[in-house]
Backbone and ligand atoms as CSV (ligand in chain L), in Angstrom:
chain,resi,resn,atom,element,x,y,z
A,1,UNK,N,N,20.707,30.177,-66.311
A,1,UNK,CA,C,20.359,29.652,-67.635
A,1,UNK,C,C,20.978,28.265,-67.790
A,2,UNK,N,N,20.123,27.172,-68.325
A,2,UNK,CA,C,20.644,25.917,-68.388
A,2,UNK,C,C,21.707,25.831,-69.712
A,3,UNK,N,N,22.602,24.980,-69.841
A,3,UNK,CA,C,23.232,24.615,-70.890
A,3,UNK,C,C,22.504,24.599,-72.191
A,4,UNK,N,N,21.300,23.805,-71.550
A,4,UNK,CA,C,20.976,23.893,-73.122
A,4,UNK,C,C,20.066,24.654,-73.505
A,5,UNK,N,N,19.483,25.814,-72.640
A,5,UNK,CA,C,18.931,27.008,-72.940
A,5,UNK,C,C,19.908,28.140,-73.453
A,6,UNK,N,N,21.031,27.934,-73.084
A,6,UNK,CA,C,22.506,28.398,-73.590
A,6,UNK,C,C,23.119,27.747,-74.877
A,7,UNK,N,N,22.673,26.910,-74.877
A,7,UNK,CA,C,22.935,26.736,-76.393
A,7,UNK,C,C,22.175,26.849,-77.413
A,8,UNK,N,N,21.024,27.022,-77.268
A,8,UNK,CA,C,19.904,27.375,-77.928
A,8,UNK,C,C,19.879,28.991,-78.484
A,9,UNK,N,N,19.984,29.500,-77.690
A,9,UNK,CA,C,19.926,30.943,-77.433
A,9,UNK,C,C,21.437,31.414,-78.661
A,10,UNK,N,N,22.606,30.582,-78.217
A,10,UNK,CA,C,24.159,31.297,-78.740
A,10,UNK,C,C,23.886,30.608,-80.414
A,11,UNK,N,N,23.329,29.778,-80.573
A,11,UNK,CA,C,23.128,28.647,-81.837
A,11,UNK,C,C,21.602,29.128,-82.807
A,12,UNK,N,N,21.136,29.474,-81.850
A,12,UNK,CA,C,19.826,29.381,-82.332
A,12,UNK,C,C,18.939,28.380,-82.853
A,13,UNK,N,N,19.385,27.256,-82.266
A,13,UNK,CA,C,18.891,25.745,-82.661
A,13,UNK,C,C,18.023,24.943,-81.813
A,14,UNK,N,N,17.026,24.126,-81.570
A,14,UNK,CA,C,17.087,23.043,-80.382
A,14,UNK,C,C,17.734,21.724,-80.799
A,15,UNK,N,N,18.202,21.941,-82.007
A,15,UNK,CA,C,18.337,20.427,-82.518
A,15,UNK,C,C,19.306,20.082,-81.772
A,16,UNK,N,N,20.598,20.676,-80.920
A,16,UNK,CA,C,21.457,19.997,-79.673
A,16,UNK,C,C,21.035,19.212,-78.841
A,17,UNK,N,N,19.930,18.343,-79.009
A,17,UNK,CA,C,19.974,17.587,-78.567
A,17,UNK,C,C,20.257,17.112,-77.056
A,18,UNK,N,N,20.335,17.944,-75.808
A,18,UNK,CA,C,20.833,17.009,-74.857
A,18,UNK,C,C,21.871,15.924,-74.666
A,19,UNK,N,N,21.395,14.609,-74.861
A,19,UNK,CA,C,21.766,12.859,-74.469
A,19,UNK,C,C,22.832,13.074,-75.692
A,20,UNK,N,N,21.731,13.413,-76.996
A,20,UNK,CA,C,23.045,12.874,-78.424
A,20,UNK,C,C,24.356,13.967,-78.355
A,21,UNK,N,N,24.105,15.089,-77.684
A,21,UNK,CA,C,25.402,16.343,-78.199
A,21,UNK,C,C,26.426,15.655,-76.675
A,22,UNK,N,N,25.798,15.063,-75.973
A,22,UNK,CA,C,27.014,14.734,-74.764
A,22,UNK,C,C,27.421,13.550,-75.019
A,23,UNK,N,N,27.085,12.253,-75.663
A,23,UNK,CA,C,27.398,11.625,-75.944
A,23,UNK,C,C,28.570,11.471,-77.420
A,24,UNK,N,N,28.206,12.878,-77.923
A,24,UNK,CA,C,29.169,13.263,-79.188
A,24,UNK,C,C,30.125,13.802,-78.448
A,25,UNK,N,N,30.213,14.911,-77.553
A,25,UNK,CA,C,31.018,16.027,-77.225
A,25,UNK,C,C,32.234,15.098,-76.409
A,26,UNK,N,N,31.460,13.618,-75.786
A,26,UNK,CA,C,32.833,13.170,-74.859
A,26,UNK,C,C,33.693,11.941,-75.699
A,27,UNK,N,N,33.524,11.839,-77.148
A,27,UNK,CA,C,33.860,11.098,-77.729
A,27,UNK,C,C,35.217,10.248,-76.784
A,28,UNK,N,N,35.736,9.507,-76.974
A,28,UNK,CA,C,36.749,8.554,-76.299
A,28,UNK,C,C,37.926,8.619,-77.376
A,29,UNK,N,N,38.187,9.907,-77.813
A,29,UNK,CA,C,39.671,9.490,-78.189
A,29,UNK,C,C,41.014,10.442,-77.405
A,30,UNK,N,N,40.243,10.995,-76.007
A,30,UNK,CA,C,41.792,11.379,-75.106
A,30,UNK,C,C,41.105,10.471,-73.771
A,31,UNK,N,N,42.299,10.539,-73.378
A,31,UNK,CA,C,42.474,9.643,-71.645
A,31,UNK,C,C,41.959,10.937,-70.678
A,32,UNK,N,N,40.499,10.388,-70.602
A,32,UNK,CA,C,40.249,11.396,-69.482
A,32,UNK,C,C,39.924,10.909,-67.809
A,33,UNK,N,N,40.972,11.064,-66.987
A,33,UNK,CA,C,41.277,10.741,-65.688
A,33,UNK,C,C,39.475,11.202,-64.925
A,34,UNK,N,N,39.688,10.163,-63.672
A,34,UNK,CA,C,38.157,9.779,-63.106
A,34,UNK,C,C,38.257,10.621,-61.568
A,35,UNK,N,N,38.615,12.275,-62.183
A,35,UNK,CA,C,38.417,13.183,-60.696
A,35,UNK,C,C,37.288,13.658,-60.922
A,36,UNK,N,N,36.354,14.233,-59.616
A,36,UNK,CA,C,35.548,14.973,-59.503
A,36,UNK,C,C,34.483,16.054,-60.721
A,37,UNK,N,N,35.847,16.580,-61.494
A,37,UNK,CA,C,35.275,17.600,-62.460
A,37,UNK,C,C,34.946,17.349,-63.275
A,38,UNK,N,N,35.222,15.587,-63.702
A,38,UNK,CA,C,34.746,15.114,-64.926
A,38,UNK,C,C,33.632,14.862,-65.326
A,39,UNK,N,N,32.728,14.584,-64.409
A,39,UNK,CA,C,31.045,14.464,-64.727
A,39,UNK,C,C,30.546,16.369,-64.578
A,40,UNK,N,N,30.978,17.161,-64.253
A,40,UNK,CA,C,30.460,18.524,-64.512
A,40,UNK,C,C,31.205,18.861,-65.915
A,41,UNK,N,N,32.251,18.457,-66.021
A,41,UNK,CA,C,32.574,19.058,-67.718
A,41,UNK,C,C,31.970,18.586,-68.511
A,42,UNK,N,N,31.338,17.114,-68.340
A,42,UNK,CA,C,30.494,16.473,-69.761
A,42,UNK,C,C,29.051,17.169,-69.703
A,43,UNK,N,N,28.783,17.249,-68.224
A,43,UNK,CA,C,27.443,17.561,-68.647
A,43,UNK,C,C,27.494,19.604,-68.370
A,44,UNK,N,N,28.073,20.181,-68.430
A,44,UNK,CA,C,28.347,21.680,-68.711
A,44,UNK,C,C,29.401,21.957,-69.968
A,45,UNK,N,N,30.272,21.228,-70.215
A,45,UNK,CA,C,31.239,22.102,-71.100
A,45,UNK,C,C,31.430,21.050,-72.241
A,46,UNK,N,N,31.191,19.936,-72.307
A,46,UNK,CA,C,31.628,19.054,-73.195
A,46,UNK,C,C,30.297,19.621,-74.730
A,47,UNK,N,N,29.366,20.061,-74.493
A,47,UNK,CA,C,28.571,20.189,-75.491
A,47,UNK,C,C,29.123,21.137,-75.948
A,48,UNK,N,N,29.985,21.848,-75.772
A,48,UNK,CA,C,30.343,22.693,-76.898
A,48,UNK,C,C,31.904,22.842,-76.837
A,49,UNK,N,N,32.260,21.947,-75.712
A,49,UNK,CA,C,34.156,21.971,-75.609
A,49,UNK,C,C,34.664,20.801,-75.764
A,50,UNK,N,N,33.587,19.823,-76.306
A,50,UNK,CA,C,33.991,18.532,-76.463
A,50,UNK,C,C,34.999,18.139,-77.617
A,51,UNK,N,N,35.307,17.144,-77.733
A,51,UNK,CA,C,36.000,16.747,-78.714
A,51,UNK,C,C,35.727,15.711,-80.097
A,52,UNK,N,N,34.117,15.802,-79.557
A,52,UNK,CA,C,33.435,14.572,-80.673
A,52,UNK,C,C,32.704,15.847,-82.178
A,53,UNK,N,N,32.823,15.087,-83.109
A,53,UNK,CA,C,31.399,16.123,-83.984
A,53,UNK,C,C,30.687,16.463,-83.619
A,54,UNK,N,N,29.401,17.247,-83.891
A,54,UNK,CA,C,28.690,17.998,-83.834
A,54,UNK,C,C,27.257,17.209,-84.360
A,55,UNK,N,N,26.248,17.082,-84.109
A,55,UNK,CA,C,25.019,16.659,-84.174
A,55,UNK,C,C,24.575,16.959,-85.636
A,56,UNK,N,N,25.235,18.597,-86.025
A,56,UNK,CA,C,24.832,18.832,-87.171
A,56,UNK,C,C,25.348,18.663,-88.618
A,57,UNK,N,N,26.092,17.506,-88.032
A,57,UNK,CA,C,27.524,17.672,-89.345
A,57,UNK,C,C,28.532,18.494,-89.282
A,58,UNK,N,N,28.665,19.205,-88.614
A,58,UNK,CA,C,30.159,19.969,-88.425
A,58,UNK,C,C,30.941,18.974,-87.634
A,59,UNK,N,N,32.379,19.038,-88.061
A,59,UNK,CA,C,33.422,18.121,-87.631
A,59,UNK,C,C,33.895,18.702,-86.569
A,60,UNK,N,N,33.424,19.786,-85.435
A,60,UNK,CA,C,34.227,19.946,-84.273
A,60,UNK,C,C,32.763,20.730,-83.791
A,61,UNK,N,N,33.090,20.842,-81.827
A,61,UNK,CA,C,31.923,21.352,-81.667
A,61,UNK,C,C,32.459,22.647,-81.326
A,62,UNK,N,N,31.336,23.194,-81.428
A,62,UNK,CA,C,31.293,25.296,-81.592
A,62,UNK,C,C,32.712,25.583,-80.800
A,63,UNK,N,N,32.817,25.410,-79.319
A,63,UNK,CA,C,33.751,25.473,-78.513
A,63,UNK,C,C,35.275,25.310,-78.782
A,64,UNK,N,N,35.419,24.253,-79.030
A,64,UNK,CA,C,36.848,23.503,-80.108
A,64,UNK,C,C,36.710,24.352,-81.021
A,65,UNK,N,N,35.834,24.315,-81.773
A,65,UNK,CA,C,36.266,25.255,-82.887
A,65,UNK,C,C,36.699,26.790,-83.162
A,66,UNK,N,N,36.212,27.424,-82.136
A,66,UNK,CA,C,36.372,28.816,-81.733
A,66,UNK,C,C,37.800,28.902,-81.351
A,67,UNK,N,N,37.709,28.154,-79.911
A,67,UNK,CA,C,39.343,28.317,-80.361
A,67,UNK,C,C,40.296,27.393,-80.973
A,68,UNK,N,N,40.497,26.553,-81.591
A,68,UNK,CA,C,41.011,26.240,-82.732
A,68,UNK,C,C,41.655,27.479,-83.680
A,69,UNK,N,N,39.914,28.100,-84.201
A,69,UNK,CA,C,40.074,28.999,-85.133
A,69,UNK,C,C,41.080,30.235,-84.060
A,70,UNK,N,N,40.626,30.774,-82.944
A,70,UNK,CA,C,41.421,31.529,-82.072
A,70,UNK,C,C,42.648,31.632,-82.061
A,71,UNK,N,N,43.449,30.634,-81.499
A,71,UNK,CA,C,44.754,30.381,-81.427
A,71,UNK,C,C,45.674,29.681,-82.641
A,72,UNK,N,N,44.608,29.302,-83.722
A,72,UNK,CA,C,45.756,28.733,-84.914
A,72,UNK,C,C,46.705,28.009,-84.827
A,73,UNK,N,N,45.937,27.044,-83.554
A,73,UNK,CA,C,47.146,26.011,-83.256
A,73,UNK,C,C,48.049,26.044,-82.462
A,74,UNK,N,N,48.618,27.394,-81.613
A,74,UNK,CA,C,49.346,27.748,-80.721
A,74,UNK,C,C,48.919,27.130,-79.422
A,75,UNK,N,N,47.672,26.825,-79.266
A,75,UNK,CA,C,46.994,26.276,-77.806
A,75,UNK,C,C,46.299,25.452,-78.709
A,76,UNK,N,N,46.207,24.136,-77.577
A,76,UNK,CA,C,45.449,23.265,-78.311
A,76,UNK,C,C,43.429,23.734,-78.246
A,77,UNK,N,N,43.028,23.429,-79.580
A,77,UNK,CA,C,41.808,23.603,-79.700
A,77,UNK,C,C,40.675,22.701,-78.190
A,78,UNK,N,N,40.619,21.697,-78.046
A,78,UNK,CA,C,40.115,21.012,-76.892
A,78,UNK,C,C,40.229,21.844,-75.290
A,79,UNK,N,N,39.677,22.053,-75.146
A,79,UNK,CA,C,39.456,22.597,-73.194
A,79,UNK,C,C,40.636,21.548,-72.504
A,80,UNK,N,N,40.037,20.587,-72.831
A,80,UNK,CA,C,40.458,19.321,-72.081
A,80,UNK,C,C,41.989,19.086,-71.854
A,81,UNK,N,N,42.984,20.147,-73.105
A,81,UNK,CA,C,44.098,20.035,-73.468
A,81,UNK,C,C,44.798,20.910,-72.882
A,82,UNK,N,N,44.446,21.922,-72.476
A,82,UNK,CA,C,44.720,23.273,-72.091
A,82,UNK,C,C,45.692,22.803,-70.562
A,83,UNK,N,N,46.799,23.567,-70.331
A,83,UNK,CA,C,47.499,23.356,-69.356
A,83,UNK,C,C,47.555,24.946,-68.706
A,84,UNK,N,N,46.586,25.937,-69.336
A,84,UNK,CA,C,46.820,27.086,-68.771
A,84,UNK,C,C,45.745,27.846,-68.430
A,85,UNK,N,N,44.797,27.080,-67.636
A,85,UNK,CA,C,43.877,27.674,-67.220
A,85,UNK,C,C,43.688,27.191,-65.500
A,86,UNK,N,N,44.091,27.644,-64.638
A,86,UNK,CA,C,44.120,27.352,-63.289
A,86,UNK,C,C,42.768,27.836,-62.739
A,87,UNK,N,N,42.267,27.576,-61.477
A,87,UNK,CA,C,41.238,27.641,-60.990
A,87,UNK,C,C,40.890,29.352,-61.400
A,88,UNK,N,N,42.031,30.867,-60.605
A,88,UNK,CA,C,41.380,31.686,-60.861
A,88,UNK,C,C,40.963,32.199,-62.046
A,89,UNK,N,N,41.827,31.969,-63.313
A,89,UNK,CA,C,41.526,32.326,-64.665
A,89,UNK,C,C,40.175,31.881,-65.385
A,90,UNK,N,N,40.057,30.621,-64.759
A,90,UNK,CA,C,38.651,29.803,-65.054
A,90,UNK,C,C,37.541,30.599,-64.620
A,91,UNK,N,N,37.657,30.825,-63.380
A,91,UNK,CA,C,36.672,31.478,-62.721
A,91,UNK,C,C,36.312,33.071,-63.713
A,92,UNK,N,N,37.435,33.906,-63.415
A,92,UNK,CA,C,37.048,34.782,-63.935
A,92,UNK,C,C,36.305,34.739,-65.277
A,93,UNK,N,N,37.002,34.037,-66.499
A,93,UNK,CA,C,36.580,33.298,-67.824
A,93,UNK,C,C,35.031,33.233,-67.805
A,94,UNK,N,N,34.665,32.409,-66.869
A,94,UNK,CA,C,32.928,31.622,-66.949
A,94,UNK,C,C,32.205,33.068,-65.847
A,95,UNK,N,N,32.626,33.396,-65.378
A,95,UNK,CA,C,31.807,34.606,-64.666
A,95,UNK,C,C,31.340,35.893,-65.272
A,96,UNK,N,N,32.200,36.110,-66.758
A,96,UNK,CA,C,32.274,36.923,-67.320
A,96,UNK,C,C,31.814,36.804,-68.886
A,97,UNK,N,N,31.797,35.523,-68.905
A,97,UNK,CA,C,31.477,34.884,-70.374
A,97,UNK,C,C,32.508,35.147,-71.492
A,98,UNK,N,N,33.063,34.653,-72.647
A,98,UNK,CA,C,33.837,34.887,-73.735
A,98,UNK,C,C,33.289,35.033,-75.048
A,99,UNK,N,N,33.214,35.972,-75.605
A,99,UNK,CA,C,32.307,35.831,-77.163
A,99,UNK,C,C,31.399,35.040,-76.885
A,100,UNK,N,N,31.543,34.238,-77.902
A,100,UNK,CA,C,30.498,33.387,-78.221
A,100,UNK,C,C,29.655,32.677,-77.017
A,101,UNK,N,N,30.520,32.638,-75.789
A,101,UNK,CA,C,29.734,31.915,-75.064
A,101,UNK,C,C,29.445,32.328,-73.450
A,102,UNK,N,N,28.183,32.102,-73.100
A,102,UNK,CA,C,27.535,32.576,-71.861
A,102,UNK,C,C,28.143,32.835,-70.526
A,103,UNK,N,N,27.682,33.720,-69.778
A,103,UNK,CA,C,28.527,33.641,-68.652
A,103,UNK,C,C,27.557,32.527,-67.550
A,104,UNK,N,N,28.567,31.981,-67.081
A,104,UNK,CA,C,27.710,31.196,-66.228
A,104,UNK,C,C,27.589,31.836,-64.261
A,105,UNK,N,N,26.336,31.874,-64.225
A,105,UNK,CA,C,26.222,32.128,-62.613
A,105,UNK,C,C,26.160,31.230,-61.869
A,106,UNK,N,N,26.706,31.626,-60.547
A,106,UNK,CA,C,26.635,30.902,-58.799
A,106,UNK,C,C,25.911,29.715,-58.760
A,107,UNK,N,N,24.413,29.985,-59.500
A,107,UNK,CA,C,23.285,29.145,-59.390
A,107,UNK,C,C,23.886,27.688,-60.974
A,108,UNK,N,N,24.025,28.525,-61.458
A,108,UNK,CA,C,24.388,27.371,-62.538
A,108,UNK,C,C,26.063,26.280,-62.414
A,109,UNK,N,N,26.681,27.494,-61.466
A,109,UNK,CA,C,27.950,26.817,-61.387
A,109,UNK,C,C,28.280,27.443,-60.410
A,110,UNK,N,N,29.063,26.476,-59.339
A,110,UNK,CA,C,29.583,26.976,-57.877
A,110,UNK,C,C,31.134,27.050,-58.070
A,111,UNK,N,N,31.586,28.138,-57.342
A,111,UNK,CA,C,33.032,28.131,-57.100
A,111,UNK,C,C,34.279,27.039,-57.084
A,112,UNK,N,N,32.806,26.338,-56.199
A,112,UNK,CA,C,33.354,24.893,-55.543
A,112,UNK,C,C,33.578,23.721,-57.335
A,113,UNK,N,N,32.784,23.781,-58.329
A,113,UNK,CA,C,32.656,22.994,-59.386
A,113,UNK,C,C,33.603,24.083,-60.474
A,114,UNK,N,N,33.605,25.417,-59.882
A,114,UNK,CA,C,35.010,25.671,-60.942
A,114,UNK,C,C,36.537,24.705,-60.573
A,115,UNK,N,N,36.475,25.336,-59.025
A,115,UNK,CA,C,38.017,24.793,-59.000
A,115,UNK,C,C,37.906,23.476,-59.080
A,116,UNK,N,N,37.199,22.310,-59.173
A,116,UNK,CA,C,36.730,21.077,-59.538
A,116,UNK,C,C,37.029,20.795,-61.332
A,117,UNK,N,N,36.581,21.849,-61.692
A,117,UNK,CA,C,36.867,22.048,-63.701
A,117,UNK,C,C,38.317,22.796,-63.717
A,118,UNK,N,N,38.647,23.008,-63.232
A,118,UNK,CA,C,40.206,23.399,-63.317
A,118,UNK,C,C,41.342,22.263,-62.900
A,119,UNK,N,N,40.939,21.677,-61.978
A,119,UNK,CA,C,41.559,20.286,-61.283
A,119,UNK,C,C,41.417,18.991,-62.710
A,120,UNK,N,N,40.022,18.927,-63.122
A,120,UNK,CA,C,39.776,18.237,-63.718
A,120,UNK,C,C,40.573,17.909,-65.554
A,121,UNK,N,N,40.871,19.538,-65.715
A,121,UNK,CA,C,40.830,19.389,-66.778
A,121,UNK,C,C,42.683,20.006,-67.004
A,122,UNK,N,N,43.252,20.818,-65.653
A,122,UNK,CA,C,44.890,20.408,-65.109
A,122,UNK,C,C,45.182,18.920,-65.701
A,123,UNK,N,N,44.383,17.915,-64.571
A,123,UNK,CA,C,44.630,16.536,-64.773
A,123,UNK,C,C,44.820,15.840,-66.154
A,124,UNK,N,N,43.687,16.326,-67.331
A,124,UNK,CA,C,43.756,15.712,-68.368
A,124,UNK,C,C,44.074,16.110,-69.276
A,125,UNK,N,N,44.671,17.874,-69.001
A,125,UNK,CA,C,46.255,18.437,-70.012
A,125,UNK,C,C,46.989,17.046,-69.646
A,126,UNK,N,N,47.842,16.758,-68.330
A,126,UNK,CA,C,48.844,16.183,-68.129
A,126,UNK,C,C,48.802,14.651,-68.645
A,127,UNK,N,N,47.343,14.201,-68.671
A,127,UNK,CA,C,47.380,12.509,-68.825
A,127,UNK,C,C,47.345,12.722,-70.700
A,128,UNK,N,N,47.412,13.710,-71.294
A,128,UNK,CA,C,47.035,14.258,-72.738
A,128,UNK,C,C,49.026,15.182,-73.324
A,129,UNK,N,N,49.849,14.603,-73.650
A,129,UNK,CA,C,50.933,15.813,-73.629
A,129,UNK,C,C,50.654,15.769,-74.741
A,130,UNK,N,N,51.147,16.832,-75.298
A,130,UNK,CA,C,50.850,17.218,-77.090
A,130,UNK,C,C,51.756,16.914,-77.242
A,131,UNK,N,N,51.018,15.779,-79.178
A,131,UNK,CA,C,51.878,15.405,-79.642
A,131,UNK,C,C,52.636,16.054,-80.696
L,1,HEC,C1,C,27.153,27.217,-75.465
L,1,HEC,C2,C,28.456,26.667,-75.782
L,1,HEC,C3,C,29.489,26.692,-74.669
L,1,HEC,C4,C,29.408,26.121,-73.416
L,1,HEC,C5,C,28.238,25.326,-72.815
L,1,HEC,C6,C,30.666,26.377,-72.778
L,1,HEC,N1,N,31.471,27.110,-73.591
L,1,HEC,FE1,FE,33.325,27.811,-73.152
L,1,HEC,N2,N,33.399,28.759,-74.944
L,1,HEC,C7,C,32.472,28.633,-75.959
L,1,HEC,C8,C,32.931,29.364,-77.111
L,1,HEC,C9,C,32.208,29.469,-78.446
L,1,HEC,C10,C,34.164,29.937,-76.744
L,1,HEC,C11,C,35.081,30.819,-77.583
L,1,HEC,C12,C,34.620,32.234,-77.370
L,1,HEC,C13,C,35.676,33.231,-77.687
L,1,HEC,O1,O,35.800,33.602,-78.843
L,1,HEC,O2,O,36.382,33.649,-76.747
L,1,HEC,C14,C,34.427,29.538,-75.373
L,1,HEC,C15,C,35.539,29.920,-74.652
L,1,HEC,C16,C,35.887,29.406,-73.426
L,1,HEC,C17,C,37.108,29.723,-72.715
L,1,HEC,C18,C,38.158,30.725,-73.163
L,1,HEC,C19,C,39.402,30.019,-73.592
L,1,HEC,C20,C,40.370,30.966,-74.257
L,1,HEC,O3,O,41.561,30.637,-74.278
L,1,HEC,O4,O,39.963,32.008,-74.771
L,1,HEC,C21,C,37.116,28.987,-71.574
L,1,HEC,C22,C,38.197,28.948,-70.494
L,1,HEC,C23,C,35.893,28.216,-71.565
L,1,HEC,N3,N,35.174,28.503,-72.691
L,1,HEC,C24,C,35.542,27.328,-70.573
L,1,HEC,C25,C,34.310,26.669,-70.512
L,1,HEC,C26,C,33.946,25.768,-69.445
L,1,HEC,C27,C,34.844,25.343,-68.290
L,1,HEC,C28,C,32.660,25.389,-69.690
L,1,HEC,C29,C,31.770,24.516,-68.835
L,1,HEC,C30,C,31.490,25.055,-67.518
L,1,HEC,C31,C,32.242,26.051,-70.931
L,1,HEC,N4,N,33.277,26.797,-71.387
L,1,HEC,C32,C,30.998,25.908,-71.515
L,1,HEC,C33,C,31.279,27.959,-75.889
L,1,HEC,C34,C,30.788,27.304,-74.763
């Protein structure tokens, strides 16, 4: 299932937009380092783990906001922030899907582009320390 047949489906919307929800989701206000995983998180996880608004007027996108609302601040709301998700936890996470959101398969996402999104987003906990 594509992302944005996955977001369609969890939202019930088409108005996500594609071009405009990735261009919202990677807004430019954290330092995000230029490894490998970073062009698969914008175009897989940033539409709904991004850190920009929402297409529809909501001030965070679905993802951020879930956990936001989840953790109450104990973990930071952003993916991008997270210092505790290592390659196998990831894996298991997206293989299995979480509430609100899809599990992703082999065909949609390789092993090889998890531990790539775990590297990626390791990297930009650390270039990101909470303030
Ligand atoms: C269709 C929207 C959507 C997409 C696309 C999406 N997610 Fe999620 N994700 C969510 C939502 C909503 C939650 C919160 C669900 C819940 O309550 O556990 C979530 C939860 C998670 C969690 C659990 C974190 C925790 O502490 O509970 C991880 C890890 C995660 N997503 C990683 C990813 C990664 C990596 C990608 C890209 C490959 C991705 N997600 C793509 C919507 C999405």
């Amino acid at each position: 299932m594509s992302v944005k047949a996955s977001l369609a489906i969890v939202f019930g919307v088409g108005a996500l937009a594609g071009s405009a929800a990735l261009a919202q989701g990677i807004a430019a206000d954290i330092e995000r380092p230029e490894v490998p995983g970073r062009v698969v998180f914008e175009q897989q996880c940033a539409p709904c783990h991004g850190t920009g608004p929402g297409d529809d007027g909501s001030p965070t996108l679905p993802g951020t906001a879930a956990l936001d609302a989840k953790y109450g601040g104990d973990r930071p709301g952003p993916l991008e922030l997270r210092s505790d998700l290592p390659a196998p936890v990831l894996r298991v996470i997206l293989r299995r899907g979480s509430g609100a959101m899809p599990m992703f398969r082999k065909g949609e996402l390789t092993d090889a582009q998890i531990d790539e999104l775990a590297a990626y987003i390791a990297a930009t906990a650390a270039a990101n320390p909470r303030r």
